[in-house]
ZADO-1210 file (C-alpha; in nm, 4 decimals, padded with zeros to 6 digits):
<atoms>
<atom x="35.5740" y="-10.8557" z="-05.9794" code="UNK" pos="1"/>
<atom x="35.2573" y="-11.0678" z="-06.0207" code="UNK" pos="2"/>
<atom x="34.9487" y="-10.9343" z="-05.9627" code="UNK" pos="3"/>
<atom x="34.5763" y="-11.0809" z="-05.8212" code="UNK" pos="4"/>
<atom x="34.4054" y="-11.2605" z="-06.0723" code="UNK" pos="5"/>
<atom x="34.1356" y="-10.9622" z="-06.0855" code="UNK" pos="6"/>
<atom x="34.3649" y="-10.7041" z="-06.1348" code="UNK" pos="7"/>
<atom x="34.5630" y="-10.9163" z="-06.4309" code="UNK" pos="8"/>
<atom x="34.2517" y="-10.9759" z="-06.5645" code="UNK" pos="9"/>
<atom x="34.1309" y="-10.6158" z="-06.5949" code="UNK" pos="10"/>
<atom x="34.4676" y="-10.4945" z="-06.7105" code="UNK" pos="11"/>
<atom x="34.4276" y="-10.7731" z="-06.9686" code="UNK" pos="12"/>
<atom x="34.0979" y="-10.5873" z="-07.0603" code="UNK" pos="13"/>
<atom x="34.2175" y="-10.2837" z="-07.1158" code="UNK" pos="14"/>
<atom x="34.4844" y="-10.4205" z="-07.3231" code="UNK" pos="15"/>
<atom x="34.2548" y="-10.4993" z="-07.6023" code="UNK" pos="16"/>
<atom x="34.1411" y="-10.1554" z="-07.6285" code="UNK" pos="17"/>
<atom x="34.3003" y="-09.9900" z="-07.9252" code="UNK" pos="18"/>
<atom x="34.6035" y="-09.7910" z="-07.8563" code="UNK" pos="19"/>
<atom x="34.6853" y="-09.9126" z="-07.4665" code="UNK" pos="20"/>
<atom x="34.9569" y="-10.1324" z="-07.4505" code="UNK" pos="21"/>
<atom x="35.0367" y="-10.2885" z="-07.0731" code="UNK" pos="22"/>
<atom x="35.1766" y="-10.0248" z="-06.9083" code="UNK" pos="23"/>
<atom x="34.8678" y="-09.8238" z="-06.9822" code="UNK" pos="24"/>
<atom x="34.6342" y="-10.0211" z="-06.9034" code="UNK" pos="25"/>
<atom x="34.7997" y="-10.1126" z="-06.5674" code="UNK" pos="26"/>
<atom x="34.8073" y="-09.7079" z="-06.5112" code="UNK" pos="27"/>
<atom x="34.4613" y="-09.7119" z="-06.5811" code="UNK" pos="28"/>
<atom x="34.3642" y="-10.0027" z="-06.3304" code="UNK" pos="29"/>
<atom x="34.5315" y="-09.8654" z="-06.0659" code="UNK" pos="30"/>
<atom x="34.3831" y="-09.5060" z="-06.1150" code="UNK" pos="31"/>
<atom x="34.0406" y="-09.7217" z="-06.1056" code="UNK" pos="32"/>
<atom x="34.1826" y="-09.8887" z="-05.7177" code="UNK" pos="33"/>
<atom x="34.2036" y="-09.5047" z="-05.5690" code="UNK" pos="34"/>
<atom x="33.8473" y="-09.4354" z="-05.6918" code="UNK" pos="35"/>
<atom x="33.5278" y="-09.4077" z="-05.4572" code="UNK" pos="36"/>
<atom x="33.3222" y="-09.7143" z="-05.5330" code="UNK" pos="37"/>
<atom x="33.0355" y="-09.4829" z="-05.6624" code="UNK" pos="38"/>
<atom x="33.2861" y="-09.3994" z="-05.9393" code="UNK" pos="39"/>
<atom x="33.3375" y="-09.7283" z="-06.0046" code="UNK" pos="40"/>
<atom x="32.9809" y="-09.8012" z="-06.0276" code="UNK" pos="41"/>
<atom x="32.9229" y="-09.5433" z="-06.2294" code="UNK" pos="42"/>
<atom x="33.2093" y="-09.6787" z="-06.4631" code="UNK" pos="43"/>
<atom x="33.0781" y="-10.0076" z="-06.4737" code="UNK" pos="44"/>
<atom x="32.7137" y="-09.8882" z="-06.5631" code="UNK" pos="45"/>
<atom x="32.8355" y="-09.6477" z="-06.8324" code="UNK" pos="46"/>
<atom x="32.9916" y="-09.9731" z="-07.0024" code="UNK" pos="47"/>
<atom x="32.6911" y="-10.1840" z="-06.9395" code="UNK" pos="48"/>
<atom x="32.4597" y="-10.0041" z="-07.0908" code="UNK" pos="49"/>
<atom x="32.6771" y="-09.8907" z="-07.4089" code="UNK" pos="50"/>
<atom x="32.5813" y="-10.1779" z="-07.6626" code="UNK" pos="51"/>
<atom x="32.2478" y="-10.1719" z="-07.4944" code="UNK" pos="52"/>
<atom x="32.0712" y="-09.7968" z="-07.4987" code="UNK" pos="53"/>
<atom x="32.3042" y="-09.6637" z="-07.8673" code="UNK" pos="54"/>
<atom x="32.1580" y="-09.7800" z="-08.2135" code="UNK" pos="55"/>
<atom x="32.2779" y="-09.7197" z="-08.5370" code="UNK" pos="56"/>
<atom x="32.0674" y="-09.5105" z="-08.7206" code="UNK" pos="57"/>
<atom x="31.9530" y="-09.7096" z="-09.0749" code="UNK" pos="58"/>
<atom x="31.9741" y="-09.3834" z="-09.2767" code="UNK" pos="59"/>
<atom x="32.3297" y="-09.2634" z="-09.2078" code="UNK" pos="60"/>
<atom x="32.4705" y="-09.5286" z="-08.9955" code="UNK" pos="61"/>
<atom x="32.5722" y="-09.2474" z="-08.7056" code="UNK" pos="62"/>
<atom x="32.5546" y="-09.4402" z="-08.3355" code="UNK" pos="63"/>
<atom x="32.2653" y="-09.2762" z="-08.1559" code="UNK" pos="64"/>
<atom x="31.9903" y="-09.3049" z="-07.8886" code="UNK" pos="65"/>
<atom x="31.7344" y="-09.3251" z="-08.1874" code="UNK" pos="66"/>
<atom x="31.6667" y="-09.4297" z="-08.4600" code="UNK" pos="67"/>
<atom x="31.6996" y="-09.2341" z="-08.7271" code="UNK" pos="68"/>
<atom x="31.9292" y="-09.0438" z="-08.5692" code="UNK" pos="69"/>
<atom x="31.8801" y="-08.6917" z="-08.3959" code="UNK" pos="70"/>
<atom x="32.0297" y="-08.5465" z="-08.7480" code="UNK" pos="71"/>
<atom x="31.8629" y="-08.7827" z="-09.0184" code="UNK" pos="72"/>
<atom x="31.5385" y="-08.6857" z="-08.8206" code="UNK" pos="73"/>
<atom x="31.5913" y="-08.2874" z="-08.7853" code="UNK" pos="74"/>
<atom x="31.3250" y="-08.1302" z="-09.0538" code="UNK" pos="75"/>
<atom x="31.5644" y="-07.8564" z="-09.0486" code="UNK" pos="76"/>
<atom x="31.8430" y="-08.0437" z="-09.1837" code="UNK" pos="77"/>
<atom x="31.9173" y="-08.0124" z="-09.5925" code="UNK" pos="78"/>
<atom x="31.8193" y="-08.3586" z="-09.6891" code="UNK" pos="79"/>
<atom x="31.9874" y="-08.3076" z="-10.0411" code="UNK" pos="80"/>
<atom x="32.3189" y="-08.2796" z="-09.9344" code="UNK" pos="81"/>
<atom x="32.5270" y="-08.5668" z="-09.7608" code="UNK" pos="82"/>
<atom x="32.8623" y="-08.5496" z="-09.6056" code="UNK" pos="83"/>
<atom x="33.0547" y="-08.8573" z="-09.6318" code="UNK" pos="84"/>
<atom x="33.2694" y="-08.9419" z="-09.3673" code="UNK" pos="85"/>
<atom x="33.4908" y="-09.2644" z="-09.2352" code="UNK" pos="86"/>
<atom x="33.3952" y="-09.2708" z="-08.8705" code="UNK" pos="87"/>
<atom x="33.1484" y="-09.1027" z="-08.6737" code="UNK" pos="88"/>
<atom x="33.4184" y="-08.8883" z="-08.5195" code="UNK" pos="89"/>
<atom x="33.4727" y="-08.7342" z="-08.8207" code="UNK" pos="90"/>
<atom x="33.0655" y="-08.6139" z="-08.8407" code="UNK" pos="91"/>
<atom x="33.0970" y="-08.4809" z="-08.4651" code="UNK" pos="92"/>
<atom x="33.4092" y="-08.2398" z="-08.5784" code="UNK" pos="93"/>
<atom x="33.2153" y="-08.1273" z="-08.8556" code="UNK" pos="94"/>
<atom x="32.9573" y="-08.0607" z="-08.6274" code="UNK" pos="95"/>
<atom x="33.1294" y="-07.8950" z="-08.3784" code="UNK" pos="96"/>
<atom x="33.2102" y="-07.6140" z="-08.6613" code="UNK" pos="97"/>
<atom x="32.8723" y="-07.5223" z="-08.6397" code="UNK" pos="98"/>
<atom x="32.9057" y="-07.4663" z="-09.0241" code="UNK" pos="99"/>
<atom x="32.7200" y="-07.7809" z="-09.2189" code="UNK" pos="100"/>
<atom x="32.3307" y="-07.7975" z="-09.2051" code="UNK" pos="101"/>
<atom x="32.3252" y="-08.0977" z="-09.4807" code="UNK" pos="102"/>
<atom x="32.3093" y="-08.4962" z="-09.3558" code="UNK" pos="103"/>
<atom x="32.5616" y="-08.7485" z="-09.3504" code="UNK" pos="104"/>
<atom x="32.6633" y="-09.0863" z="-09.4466" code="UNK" pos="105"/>
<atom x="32.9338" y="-09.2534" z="-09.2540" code="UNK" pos="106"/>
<atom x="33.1253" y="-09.5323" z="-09.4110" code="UNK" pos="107"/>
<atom x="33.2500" y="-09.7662" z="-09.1063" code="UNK" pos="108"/>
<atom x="33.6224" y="-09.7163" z="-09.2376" code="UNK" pos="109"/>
<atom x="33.7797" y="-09.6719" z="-09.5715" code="UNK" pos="110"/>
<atom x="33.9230" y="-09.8986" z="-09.8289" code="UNK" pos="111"/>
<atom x="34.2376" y="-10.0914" z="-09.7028" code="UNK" pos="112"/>
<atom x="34.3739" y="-10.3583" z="-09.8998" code="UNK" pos="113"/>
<atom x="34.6391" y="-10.4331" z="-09.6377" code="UNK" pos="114"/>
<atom x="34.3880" y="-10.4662" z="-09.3604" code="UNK" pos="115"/>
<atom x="34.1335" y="-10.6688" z="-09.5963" code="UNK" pos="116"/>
<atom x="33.8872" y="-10.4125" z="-09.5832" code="UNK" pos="117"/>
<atom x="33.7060" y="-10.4027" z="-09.9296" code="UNK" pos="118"/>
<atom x="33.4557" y="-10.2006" z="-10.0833" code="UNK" pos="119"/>
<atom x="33.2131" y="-10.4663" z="-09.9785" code="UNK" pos="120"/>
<atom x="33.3216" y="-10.4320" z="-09.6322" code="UNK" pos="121"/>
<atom x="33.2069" y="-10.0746" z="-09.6120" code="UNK" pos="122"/>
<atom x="32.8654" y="-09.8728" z="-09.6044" code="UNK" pos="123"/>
<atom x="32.9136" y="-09.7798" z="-10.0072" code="UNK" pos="124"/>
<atom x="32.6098" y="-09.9560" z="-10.1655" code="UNK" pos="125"/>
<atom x="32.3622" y="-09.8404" z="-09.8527" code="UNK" pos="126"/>
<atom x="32.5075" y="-09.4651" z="-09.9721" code="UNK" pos="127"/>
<atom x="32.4315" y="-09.5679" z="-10.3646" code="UNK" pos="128"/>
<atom x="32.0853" y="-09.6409" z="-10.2719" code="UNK" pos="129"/>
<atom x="32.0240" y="-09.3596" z="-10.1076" code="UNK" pos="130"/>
<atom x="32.1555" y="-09.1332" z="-10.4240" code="UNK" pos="131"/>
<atom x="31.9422" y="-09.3113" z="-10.5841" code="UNK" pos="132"/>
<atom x="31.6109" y="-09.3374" z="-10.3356" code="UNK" pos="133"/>
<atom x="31.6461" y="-09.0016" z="-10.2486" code="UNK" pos="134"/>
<atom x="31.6852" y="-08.6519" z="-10.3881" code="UNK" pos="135"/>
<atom x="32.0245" y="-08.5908" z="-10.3225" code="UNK" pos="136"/>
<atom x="32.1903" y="-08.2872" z="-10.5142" code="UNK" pos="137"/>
<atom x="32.5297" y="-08.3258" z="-10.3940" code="UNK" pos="138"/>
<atom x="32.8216" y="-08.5399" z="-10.2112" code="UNK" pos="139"/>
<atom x="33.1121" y="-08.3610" z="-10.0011" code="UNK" pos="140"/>
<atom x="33.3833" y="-08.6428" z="-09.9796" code="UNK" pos="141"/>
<atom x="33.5142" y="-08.5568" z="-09.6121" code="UNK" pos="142"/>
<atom x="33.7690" y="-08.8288" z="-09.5876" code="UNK" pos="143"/>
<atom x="34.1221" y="-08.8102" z="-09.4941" code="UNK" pos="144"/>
<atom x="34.3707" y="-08.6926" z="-09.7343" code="UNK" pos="145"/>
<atom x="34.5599" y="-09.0271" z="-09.6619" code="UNK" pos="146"/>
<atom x="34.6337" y="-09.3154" z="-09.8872" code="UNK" pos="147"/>
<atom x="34.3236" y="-09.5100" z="-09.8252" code="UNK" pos="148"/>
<atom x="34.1401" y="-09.1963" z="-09.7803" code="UNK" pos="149"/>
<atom x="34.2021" y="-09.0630" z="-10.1191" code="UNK" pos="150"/>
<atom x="34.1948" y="-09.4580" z="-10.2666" code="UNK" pos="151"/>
<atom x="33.7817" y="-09.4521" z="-10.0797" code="UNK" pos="152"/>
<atom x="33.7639" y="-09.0924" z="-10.2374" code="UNK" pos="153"/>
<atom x="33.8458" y="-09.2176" z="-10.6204" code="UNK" pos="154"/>
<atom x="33.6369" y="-09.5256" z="-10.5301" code="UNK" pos="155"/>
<atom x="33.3488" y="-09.3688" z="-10.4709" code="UNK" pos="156"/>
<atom x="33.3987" y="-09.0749" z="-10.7369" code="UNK" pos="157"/>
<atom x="33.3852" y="-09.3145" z="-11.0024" code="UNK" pos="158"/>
<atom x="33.0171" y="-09.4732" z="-10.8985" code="UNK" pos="159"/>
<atom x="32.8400" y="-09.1372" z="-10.8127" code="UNK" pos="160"/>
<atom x="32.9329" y="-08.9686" z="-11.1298" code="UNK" pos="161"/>
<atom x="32.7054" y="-09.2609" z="-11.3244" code="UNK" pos="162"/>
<atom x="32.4781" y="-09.0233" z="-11.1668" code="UNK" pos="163"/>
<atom x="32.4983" y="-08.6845" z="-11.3460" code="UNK" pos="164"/>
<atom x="32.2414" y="-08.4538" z="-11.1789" code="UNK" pos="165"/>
<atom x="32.5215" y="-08.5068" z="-10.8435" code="UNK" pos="166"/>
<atom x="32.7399" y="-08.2274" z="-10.7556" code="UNK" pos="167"/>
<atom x="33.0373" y="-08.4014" z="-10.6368" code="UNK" pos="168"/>
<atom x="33.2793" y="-08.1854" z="-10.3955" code="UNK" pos="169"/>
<atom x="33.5425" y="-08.2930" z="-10.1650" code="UNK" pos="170"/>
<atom x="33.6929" y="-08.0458" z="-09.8801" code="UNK" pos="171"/>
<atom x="33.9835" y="-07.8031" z="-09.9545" code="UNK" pos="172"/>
<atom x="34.2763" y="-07.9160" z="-09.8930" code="UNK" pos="173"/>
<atom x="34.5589" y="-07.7252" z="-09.7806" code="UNK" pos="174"/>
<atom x="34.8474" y="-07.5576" z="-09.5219" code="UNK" pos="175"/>
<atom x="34.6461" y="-07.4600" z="-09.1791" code="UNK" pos="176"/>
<atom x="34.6474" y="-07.1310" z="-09.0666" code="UNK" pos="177"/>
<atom x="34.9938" y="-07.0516" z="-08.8719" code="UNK" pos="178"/>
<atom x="35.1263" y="-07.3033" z="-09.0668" code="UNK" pos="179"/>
<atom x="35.5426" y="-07.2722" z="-09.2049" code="UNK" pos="180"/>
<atom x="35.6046" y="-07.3297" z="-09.5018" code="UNK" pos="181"/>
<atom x="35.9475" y="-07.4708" z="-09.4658" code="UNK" pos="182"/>
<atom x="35.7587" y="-07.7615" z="-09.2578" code="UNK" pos="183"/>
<atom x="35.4668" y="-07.8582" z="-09.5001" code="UNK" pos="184"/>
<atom x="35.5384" y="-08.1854" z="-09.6333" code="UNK" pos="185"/>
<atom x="35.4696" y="-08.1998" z="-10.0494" code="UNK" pos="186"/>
<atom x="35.1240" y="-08.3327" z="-10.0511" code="UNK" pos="187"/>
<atom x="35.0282" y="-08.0515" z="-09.8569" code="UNK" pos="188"/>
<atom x="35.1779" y="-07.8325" z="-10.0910" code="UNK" pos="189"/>
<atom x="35.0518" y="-08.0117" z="-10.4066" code="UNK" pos="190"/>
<atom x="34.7185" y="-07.9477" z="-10.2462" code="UNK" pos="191"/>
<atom x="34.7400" y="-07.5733" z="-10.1053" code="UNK" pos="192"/>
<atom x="34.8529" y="-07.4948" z="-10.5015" code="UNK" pos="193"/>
<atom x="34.5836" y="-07.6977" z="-10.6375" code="UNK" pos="194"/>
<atom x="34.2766" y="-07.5254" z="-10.4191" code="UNK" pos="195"/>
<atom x="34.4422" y="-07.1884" z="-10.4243" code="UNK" pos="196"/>
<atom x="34.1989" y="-06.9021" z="-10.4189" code="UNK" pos="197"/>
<atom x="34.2069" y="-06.5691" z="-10.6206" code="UNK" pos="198"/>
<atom x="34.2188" y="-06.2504" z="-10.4035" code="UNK" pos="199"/>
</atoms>
């Protein structure tokens, strides 16, 4: 069945977005059609003023209604610890745990040969100049324990430790709570023996 021009066209939209294929994004258009209009405007407003009214904060590169962000600029914060994360998802689960009171430093991605995404391509020298700008006494590596995760993680490892006074710590890795062990794939293993803990 063809469709009018403006619905093809905003099902072509949503297309684009990462992870809706076509059916998708013709679910989502025609959820959008049974909608009051003041939805819709609503909608449309949200998206309009997206690019417009978020920054990215120079210090940590978080996406924010300031600059520096709400966390760079919290006196309350620990300004010698930073967190380093991929995306600024990751910061807002660590967040959410209630649990860190340090700062972060979010990369924009992590090192992907097959996607052409260099070391150049991330934030890496911005976070080298702040080791070395500011008083930073340590570095939790919070990236995934993927392949380019752990590729970003060595990476980086190997330029902060030309800084010696730098605590360098990554997160425990591990089996999750309620987790069977006759469904834990080796590198989850490897890495529950590795960070084991005396009791």
């Amino acid at each position: 069945m063809k469709y009018p021009l403006i619905i093809q066209n905003l099902i072509d939209q949503f297309s684009k977005l990462p992870s809706v294929g076509p059916k998708s994004a013709e679910r989502l258009v025609f959820h959008l059609l049974y909608q009051p209009q003041s939805e819709l405007h609503e909608f449309s407003h949200a998206i309009d003023h997206l690019k417009s009214s978020i920054k990215q904060c120079r210090l940590c590169f978080n996406f924010s209604e300031s600059d520096p962000c709400y966390i760079c600029n919290n006196s309350q914060r620990d300004k010698t610890l930073i967190c380093v994360v991929a995306k600024p998802q990751d910061m807002a689960i660590i967040e959410k745990t209630g649990s860190f009171n340090g700062t972060y430093h979010i990369l924009g991605g992590n090192i992907n040969p097959l996607e052409n995404i260099s070391p150049h391509n991330i934030k890496i020298k911005e976070l080298l100049l702040r080791i070395k700008n500011d008083s930073i006494k340590e570095i939790i590596l919070a990236l995934n324990p993927d392949m380019n995760g752990e590729t970003t993680s060595l990476y980086l490892l190997k330029l902060i430790k030309q800084f010696p006074k730098i605590k360098i710590t990554r997160l425990a890795r591990g089996l999750p709570m309620g987790a069977d062990l006759e469904y834990a794939d080796e590198v989850t293993l490897e890495n529950a023996l590795k960070d084991r803990k005396e009791l």
